[in-house]
C-alpha positions as CSV (number, residue, x, y, z in Angstrom):
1,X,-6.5,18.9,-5.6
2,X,-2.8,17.6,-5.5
3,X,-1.5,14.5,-4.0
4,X,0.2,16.8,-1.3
5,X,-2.8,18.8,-0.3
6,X,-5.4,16.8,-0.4
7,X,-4.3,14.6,3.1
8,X,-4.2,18.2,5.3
9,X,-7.7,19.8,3.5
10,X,-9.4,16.8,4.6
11,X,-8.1,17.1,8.1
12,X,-8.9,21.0,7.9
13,X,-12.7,19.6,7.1
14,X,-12.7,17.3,10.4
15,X,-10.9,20.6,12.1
16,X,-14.3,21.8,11.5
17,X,-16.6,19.2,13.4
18,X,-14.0,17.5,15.7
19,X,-12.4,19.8,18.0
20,X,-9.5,19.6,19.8
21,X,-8.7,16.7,18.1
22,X,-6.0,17.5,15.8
23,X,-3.1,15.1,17.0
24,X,-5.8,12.1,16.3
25,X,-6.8,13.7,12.8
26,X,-3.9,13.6,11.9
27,X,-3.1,9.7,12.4
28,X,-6.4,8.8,11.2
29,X,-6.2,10.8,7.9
30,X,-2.8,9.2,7.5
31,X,-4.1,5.7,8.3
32,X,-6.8,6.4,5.7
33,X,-3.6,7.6,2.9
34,X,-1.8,4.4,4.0
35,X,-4.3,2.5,3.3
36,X,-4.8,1.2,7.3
37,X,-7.5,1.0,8.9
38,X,-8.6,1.9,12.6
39,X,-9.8,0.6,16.2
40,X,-11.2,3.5,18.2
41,X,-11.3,2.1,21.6
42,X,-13.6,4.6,23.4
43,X,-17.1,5.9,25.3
44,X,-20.3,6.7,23.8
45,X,-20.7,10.2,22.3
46,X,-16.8,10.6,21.6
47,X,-17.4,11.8,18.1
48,X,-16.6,8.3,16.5
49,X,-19.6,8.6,14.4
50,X,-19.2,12.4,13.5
51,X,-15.6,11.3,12.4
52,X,-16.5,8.9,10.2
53,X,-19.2,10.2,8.8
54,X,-16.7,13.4,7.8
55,X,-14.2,11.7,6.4
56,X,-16.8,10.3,4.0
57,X,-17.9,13.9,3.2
58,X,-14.8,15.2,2.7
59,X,-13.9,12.7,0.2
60,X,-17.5,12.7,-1.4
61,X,-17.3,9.0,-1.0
62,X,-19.6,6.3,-0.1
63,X,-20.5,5.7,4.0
64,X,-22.0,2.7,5.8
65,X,-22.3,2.1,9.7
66,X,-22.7,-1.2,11.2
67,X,-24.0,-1.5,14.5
68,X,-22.9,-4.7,15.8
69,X,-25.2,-7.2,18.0
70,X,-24.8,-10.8,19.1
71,X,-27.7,-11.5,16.7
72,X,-25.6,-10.4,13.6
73,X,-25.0,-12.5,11.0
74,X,-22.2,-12.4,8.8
75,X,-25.0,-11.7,5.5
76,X,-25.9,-9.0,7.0
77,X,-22.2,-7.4,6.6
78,X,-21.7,-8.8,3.1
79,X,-24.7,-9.3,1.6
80,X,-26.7,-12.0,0.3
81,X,-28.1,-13.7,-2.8
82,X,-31.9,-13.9,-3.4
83,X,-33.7,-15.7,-6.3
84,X,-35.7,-13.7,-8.1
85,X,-38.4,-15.6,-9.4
86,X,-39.0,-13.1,-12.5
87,X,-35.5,-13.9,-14.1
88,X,-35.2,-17.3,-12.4
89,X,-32.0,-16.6,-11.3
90,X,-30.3,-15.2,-8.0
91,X,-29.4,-11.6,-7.4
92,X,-27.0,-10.2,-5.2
93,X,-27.6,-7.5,-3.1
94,X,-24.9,-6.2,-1.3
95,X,-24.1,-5.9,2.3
96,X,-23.3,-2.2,3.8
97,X,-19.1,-3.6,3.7
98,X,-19.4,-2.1,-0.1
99,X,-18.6,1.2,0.8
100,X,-15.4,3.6,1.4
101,X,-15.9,4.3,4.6
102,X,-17.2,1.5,6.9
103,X,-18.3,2.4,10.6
104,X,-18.6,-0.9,12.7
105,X,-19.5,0.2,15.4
106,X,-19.5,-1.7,19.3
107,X,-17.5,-5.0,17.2
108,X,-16.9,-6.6,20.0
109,X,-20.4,-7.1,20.3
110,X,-21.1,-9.4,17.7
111,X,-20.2,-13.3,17.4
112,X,-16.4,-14.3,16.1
113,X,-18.5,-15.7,13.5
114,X,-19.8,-12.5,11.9
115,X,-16.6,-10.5,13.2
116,X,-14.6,-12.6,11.0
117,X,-17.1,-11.9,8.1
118,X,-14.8,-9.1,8.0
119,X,-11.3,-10.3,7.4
120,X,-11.4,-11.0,3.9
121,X,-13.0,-7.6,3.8
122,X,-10.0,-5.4,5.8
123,X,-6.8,-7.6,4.4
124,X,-7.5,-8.0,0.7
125,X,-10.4,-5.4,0.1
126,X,-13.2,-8.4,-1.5
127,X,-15.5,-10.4,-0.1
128,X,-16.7,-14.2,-1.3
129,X,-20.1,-14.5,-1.5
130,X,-21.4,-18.1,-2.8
131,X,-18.0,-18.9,-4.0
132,X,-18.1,-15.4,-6.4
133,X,-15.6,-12.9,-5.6
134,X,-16.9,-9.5,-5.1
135,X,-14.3,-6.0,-5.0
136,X,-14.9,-3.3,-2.9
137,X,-14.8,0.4,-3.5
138,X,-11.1,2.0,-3.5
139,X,-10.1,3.8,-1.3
140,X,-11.3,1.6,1.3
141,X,-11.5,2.4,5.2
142,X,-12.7,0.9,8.2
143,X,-13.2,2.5,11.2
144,X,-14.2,-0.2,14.2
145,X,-15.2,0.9,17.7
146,X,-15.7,-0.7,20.8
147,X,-16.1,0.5,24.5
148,X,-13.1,0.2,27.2
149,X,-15.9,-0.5,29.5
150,X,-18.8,-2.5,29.0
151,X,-17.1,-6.1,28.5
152,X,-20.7,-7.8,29.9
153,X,-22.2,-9.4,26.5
154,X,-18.9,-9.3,24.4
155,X,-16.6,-11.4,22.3
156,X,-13.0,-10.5,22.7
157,X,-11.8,-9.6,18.8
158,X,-9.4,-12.3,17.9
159,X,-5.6,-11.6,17.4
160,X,-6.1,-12.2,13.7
161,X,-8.4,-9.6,13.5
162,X,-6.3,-6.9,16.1
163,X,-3.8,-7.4,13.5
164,X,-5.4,-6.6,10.6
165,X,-6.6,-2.9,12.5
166,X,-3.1,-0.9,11.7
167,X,-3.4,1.6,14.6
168,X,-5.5,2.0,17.7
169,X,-6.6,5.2,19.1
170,X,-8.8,6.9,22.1
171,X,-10.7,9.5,21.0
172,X,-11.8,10.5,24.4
173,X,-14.4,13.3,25.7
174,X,-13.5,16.9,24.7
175,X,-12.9,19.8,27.2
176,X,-15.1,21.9,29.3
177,X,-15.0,24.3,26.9
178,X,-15.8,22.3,23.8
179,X,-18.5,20.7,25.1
180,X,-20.3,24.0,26.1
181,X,-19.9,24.4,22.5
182,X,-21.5,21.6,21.9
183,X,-24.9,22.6,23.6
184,X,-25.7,25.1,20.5
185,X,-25.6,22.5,18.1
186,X,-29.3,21.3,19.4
187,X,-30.1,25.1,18.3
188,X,-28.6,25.2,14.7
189,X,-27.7,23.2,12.2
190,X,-24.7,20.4,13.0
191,X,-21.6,21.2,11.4
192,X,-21.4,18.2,9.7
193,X,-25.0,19.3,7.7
194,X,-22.6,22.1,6.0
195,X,-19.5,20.1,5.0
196,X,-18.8,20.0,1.6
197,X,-16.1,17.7,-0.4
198,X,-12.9,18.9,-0.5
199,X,-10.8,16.3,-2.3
200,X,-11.5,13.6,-5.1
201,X,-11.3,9.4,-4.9
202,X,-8.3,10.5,-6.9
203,X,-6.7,12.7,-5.2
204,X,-6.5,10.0,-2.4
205,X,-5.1,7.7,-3.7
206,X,-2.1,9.6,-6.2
207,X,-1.3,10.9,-1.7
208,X,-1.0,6.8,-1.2
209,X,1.0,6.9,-3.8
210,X,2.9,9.8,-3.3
211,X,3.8,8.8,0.4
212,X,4.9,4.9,-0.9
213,X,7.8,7.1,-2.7
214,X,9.1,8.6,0.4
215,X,12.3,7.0,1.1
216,X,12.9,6.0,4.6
217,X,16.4,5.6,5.5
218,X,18.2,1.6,6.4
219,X,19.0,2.7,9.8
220,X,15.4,3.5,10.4
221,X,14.4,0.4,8.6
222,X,16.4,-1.5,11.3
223,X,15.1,0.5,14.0
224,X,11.3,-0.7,13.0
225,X,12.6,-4.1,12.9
226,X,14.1,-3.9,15.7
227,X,11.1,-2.3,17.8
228,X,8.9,-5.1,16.7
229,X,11.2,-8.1,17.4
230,X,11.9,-6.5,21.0
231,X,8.1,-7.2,21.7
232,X,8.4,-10.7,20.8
233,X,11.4,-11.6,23.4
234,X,9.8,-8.7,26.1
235,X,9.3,-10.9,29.3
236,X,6.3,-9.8,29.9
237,X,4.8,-10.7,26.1
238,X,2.8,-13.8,25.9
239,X,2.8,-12.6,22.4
240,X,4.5,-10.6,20.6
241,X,3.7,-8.2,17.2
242,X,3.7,-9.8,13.9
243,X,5.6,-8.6,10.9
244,X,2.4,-6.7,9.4
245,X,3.2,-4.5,12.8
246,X,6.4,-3.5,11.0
247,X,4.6,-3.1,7.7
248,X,1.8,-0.6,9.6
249,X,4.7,1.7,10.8
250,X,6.8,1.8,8.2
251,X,3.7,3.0,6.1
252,X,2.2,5.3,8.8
253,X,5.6,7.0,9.2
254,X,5.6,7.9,5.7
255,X,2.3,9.0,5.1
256,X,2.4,10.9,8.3
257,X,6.0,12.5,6.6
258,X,3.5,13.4,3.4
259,X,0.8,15.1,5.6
260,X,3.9,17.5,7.1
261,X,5.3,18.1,4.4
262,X,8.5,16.5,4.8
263,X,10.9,14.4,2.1
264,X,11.7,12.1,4.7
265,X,10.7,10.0,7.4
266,X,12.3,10.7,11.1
267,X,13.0,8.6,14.4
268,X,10.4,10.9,15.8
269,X,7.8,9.6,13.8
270,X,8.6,6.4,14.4
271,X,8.8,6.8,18.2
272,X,5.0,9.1,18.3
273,X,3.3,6.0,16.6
274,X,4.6,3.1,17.7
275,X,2.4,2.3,20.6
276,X,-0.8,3.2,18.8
277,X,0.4,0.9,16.2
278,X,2.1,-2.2,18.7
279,X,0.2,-2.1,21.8
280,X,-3.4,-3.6,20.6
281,X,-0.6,-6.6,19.1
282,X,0.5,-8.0,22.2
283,X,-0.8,-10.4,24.5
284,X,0.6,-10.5,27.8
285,X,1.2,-13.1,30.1
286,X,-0.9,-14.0,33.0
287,X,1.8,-12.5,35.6
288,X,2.1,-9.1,33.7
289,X,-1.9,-8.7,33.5
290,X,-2.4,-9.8,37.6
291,X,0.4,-7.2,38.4
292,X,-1.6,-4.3,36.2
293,X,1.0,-3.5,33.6
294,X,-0.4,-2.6,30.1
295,X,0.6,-3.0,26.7
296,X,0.9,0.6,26.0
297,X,3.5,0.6,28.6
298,X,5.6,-2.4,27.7
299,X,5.6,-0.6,24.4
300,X,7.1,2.4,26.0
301,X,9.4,0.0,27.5
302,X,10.8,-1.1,24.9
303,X,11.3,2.3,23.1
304,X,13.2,3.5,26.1
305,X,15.5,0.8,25.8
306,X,16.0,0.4,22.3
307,X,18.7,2.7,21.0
308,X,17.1,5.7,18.7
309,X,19.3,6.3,15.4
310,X,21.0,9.7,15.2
């Protein structure tokens, strides 16, 4: 398996148990290249679990979910050290964070305490337990979810930790037709039973490195810049994107140029991620969020205005 191939063959695996879902396979299997990771922001019974669950299989690599209460404690993310009165000495046994992939699923749900548990986690890829650091498994992935919904019992994520999530997306439910094709699978056996691996650990991450040499032209340098600074001087924008904003697209762009196959990265690009990757950033004002307006569509705003380089 090449660097080039291996990006679309695990999106052809997901093809196989998400449906209809190719635009959002795409961005997530490039999030995964860049080395990003994702905030699904959607119901019960989307297919967030299937998802993650196949990207683990595809890759043959390591898979933990999370299910995130108010009673969870940040040891029960990272692990914990327990004496072991045989060797006198304590042992670590780690949390279910040492994996690739990593579902935390319902985040929200849990205490700012144990959410944070995860920041160390997502921006440096360790964790510090009793003052020892501790490396997790490359590549490493989380995929958080949380429902649009049900805000009774929850703790707003922080904009710390919004930041460190490089794209957002919304699965959403599938079409009438899909989900009649869905019925059968209480008949047979899942789809996801039948996957098999269809690249390597390796193969990964020569793609990461393979899309890091894709050169992406000054004028579209500029034009990243200067979506993200709009945000911050946007009216509406309490607060605006931070520079890591700029970092997320600029990598995106070019892992999503590896997945199609181009040399190069192009405005479009730019333009077709840029709200999944700045709206979850910003924090409007109290005026803009009375009057309805949405960050997705100050985001749109603001790529309207700005002038697209030819």
């Amino acid at each position: 398996m090449t660097e080039i191939t291996a990006p679309r063959a695990i999106a052809a695996n997901l093809a196989k148990v998400l449906h209809g879902q190719q635009a959002n396979v795409r961005k997530i299997v490039a999030a995964w290249v860049a080395g990003l990771h994702v905030l699904l922001d959607d119901y019960p019974g989307t297919g967030k679990t299937t998802l993650a669950k196949a990207l683990a299989r595809s890759l043959e690599a390591s898979f933990s979910r999370v299910q995130f209460t108010p009673d969870l404690l940040p040891s029960d993310i990272v692990g914990v050290s327990i004496f072991d009165a045989q060797t006198q000495s304590f042992r670590f046994h780690a949390g279910p964070v040492f994996a690739h992939v990593l579902l935390a699923d319902e985040i929200n749900r849990a205490s700012p305490r144990t959410q944070s548990a995860l920041l160390e986690a997502m921006a440096e890829a360790q964790v510090t337990v009793d003052g020892q650091r501790r490396m997790l498994p490359q590549p490493y992935f989380v995929i958080a979810t949380q429902n649009p919904v049900e805000q009774a019992g929850t703790y707003p994520l922080p904009e710390a930790q919004l930041d460190r999530f490089g794209i957002r997306l919304a699965l959403g439910y599938v079409d009438a037709a899909e989900e009649e094709r869905l019925l059968d699978y209480s008949a047979a056996r899942h789809p996801l039973e039948q996957l098999v691996p269809c690249a390597t650990v390796a193969g990964l991450l020569a793609a990461r490195d393979a899309a890091a040499a894709i050169p992406v032209a000054p004028v579209l340098r500029r034009y990243i810049v200067s979506l993200v600074q709009a945000t911050r001087t946007h009216p509406a924008v309490q607060m605006g994107a931070s520079p890591r904003a700029a970092m997320a697209i600029f990598q995106l762009a070019r892992a999503l140029a590896l997945f199609d196959g181009a040399s190069f990265v192009t405005p479009d690009t730019i333009q077709d991620i840029a709200p999944d990757v700045l709206a979850h950033r910003l924090a409007l004002d109290s005026q803009a969020r009375y009057s309805g307006t949405t960050a997705a569509e100050v985001v749109r705003e603001i790529l309207a205005r700005i002038p697209v380089p030819l």
